[in-house]
C-alpha positions as CSV (number, residue, x, y, z in Angstrom):
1,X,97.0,94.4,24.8
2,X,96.2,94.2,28.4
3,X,97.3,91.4,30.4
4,X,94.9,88.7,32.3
5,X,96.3,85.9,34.3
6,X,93.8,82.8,35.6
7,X,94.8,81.2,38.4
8,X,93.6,78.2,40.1
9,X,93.7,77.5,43.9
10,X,94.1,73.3,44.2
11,X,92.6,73.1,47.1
12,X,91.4,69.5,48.6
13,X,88.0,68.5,49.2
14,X,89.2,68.7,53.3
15,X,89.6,72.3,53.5
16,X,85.7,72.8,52.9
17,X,84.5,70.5,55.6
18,X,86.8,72.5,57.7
19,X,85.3,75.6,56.5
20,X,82.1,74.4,57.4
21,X,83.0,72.1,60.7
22,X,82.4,68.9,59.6
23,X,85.0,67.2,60.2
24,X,87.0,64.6,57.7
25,X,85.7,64.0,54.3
26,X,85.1,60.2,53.3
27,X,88.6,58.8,52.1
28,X,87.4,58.2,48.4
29,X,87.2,62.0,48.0
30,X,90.4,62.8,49.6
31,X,91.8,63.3,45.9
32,X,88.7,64.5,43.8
33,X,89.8,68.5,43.2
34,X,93.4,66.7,41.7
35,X,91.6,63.7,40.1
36,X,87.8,64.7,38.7
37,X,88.1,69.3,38.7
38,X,91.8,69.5,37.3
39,X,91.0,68.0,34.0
40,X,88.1,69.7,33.6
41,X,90.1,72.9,33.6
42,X,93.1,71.5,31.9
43,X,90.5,70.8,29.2
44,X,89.0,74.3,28.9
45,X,92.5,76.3,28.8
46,X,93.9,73.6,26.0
47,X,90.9,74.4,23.3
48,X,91.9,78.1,24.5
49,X,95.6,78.3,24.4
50,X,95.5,79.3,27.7
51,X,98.5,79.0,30.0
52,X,97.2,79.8,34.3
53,X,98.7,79.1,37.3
54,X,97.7,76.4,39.5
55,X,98.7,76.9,43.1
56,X,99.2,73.7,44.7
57,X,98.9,72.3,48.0
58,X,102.1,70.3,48.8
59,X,100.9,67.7,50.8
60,X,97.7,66.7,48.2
61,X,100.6,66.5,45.4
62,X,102.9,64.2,47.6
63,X,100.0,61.9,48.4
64,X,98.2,61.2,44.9
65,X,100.1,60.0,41.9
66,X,97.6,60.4,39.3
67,X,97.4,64.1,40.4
68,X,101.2,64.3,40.0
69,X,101.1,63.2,36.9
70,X,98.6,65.6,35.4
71,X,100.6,68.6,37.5
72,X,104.0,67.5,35.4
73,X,101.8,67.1,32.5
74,X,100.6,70.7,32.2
75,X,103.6,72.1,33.8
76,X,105.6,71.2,30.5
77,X,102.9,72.4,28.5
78,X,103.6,75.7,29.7
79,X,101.2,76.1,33.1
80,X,102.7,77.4,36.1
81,X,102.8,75.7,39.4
82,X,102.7,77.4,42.8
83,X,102.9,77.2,45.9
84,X,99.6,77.1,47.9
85,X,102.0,75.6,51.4
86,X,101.9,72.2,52.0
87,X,99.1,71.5,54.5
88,X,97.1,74.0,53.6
89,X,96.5,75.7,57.5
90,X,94.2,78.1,57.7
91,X,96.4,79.8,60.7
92,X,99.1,80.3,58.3
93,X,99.7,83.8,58.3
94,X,99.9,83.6,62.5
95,X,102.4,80.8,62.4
96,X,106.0,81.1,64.2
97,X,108.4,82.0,61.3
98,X,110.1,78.4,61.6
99,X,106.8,76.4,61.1
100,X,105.9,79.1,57.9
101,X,109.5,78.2,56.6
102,X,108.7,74.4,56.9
103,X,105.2,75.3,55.4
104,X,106.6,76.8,52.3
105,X,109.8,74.4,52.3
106,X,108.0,71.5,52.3
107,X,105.8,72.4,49.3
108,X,108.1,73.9,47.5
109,X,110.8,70.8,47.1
110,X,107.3,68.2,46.2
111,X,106.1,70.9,43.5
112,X,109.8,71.4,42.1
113,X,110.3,68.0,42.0
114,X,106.5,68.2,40.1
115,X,107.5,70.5,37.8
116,X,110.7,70.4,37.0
117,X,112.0,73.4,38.2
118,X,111.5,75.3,41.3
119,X,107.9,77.5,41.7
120,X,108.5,81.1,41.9
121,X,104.9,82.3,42.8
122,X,103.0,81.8,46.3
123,X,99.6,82.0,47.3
124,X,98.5,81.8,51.3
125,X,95.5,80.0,52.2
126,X,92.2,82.1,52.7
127,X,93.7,85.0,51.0
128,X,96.0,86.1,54.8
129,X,99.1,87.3,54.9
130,X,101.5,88.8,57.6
131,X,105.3,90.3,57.9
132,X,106.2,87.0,58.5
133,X,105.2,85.3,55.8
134,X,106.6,88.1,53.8
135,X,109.6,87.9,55.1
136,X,110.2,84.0,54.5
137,X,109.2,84.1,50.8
138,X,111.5,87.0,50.6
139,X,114.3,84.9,51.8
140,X,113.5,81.5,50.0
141,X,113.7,83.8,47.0
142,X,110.3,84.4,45.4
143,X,109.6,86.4,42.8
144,X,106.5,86.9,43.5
145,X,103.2,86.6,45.9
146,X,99.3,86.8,45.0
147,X,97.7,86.4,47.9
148,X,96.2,90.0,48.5
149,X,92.1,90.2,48.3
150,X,90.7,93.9,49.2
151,X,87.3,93.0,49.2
152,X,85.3,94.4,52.0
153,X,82.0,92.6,51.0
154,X,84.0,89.5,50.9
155,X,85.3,90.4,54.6
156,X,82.4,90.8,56.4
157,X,80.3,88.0,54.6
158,X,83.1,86.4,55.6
159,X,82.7,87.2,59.1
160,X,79.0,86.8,59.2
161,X,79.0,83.2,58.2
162,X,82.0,82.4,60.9
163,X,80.2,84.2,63.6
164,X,76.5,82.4,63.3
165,X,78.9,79.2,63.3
166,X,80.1,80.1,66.5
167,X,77.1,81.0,67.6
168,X,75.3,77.2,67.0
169,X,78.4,75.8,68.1
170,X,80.2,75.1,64.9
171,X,83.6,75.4,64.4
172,X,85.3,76.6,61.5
173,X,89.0,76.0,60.6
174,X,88.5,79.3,58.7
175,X,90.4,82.3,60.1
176,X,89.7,86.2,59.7
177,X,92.5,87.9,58.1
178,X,94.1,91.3,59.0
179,X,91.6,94.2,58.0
180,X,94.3,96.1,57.0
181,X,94.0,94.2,53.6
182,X,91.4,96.1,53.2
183,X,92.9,99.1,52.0
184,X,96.1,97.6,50.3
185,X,96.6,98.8,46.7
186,X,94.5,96.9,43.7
187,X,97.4,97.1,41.1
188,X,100.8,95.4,41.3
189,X,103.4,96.8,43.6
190,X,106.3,95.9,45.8
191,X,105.4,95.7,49.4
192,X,107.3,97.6,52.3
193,X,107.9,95.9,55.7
194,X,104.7,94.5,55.7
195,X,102.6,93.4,52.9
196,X,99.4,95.7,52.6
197,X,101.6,98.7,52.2
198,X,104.1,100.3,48.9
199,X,108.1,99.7,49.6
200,X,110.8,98.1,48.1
201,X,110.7,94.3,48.6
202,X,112.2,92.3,46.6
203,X,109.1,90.8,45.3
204,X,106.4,91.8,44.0
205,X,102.6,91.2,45.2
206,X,99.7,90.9,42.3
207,X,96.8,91.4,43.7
208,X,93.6,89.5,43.3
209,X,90.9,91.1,40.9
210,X,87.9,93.4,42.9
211,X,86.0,95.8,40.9
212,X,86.4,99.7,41.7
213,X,85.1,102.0,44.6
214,X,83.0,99.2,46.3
215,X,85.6,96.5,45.8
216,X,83.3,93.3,45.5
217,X,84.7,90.4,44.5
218,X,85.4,89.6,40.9
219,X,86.9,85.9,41.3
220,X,85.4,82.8,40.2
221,X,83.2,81.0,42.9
222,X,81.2,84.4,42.8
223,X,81.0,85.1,39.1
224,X,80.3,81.6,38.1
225,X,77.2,81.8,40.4
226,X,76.2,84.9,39.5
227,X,73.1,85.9,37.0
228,X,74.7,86.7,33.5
229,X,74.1,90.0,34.1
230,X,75.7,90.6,37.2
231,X,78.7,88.6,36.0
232,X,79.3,91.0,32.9
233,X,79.0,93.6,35.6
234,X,81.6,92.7,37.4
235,X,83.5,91.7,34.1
236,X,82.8,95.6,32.4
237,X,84.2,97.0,36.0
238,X,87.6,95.5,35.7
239,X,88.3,96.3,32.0
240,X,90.1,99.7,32.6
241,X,92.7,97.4,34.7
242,X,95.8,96.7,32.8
243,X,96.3,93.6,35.0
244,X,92.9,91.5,35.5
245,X,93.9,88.6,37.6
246,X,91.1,86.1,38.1
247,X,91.1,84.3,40.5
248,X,89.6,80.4,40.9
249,X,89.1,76.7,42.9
250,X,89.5,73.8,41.8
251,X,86.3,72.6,43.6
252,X,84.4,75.4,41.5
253,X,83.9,72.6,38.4
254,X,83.3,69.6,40.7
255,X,79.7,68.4,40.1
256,X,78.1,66.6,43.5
257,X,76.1,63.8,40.9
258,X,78.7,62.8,38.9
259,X,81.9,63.2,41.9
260,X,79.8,61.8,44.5
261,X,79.7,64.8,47.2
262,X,77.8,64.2,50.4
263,X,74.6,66.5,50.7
264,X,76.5,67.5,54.0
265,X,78.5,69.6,52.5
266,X,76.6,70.4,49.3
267,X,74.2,71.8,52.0
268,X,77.4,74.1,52.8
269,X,78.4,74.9,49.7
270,X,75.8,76.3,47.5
271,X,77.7,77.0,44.1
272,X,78.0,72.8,44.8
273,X,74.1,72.6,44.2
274,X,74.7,74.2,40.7
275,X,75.6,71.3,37.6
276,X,78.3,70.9,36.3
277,X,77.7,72.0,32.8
278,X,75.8,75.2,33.9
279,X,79.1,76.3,35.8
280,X,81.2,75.2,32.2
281,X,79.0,77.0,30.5
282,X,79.7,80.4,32.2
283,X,83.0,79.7,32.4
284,X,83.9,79.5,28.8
285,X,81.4,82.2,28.4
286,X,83.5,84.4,30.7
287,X,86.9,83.5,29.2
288,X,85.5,84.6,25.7
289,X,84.3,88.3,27.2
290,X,87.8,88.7,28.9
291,X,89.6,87.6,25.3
292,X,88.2,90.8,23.6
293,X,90.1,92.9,25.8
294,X,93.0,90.7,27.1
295,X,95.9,88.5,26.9
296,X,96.5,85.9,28.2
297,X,99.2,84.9,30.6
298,X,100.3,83.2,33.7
299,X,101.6,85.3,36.7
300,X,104.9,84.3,36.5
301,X,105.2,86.1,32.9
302,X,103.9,89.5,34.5
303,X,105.6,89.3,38.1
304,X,108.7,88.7,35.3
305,X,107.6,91.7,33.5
306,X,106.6,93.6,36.9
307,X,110.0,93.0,38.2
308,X,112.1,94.0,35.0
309,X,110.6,96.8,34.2
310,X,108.3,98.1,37.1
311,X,105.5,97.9,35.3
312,X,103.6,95.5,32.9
313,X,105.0,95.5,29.3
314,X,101.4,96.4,28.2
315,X,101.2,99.5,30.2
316,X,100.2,99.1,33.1
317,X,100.8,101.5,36.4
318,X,104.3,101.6,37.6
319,X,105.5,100.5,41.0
């Protein structure tokens, strides 16, 4: 059988108000992806017998016990924790090499100490990544990264929204990444001396889920959102992949009634104005299409599998 791996991006409430320029969220909410979304999922995946991956943001774990203690939890259940760096910076990618090192370093000692052993996968925030960073996870020993997302309608809707910001004077802590993502492969491979390109790094990248030809997005903030019909569209495009990795937030199963978010930033953030049990409800919907035709597993099972072999042990394309 085929191999699917969720994932789910940790991110704190703060990254969105600086994806939308409005500044510092109130103090009560600094913790609400960790304290109110994580269980949510944690829920879901148990009456599943799903293993993911959460990708973590160091500095969020190191700050909030409770949050901690739900990490460790599922991390001995058998979830994977990764590294999502430890503040989060949108500039990552453009970093010196020394403050990338620090970012991964720092993140990668609180979410050992988290899990119990160290994390071998790595996400970059907003989905941009550089020879740089490459080269640092290569030489803090990774086995893997999963940061790569070809999707050109992502891109320039991307771009649209940051450019009528800076057009009424809004900044955005958001950052465009290199377009030469663009055309990086869809399957797992090792990357050369950069990441968007085939060589022989010692790890290996596993790209985020697009659909074929047109490459739109097939992650969760977008298929959650979608009409049902769209959303098995997107599902039926993917199922010739022998690798589906889906993609999610942790903010995607907040609900702004029952967490308290501000109407500024539900304003913002549109799947936000959609309840809670309406976003559930196509979750669990979606997990059950993907079960006919998939396994399931965390990514640090098929980089494992990736990196033995050079290809997944279902059959998937070779390196």
């Amino acid at each position: 059988m085929k191999v699917c791996s969720v994932s789910v991006d940790l991110d704190p409430i703060s990254c969105y108000y600086g994806i939308h320029g409005l500044g510092e969220p109130p103090a009560p909410l600094a913790h609400v992806v960790l304290q109110r979304a994580l269980p949510r999922f944690a829920e879901i995946f148990q009456r599943r017998g799903i293993h993911a991956t959460f990708f973590v943001v160091g500095s969020d774990l190191a700050s909030d016990p409770s949050g901690r203690a739900t990490l460790t939890d599922l991390a001995k259940s058998g979830h994977e924790l990764g590294n999502h760096t430890h503040h989060h910076r949108y500039d990552f990618a453009r970093l010196s090499a020394e403050e990338i090192e620090r970012e991964v370093a720092d993140a990668h000692q609180v979410i050992a100490q988290a899990q119990g052993s160290p994390p071998i996968g790595f996400r970059a925030p907003g989905y941009d990544m550089s020879a740089r960073v490459l080269r640092v996870l290569e030489s803090q020993g990774y086995q893997y990264d999963s940061s790569l997302f070809s999707s050109w309608p992502y891109y320039f809707a991307k771009a649209g929204v940051m450019g009528v910001m800076s057009l009424l004077g809004r900044r955005s802590h958001s950052v465009l990444g290199d377009p030469r993502a663009l055309t990086a492969p869809v399957d797992p491979y090792r990357p050369g001396s950069g990441p968007f390109r085939r060589g022989q790094s010692s790890l290996v990248e596993l790209p985020i889920a697009v659909s074929p030809f047109l490459r739109l997005p097939v992650i969760g903030n977008w298929l959650l959102v979608a009409p049902a019909r769209v959303r098995t569209r997107l599902l039926e495009s993917v199922r010739s992949r022998s690798f589906f990795n889906l993609e999610l937030h942790g903010a995607d199963l907040l609900d702004a009634d029952q967490d308290g978010i501000p109407t500024q930033l539900i304003s913002k953030q549109h799947d936000l104005r959609i309840p809670l049990k309406d976003k559930q409800r196509a979750f669990e919907a979606m997990l059950d299409r993907i079960a006919q035709d998939y396994r399931f597993a965390p990514l640090r099972e098929v980089a494992t599998d990736v990196q033995r072999e050079g290809k997944l042990r279902a059959g998937g394309q070779n390196l």
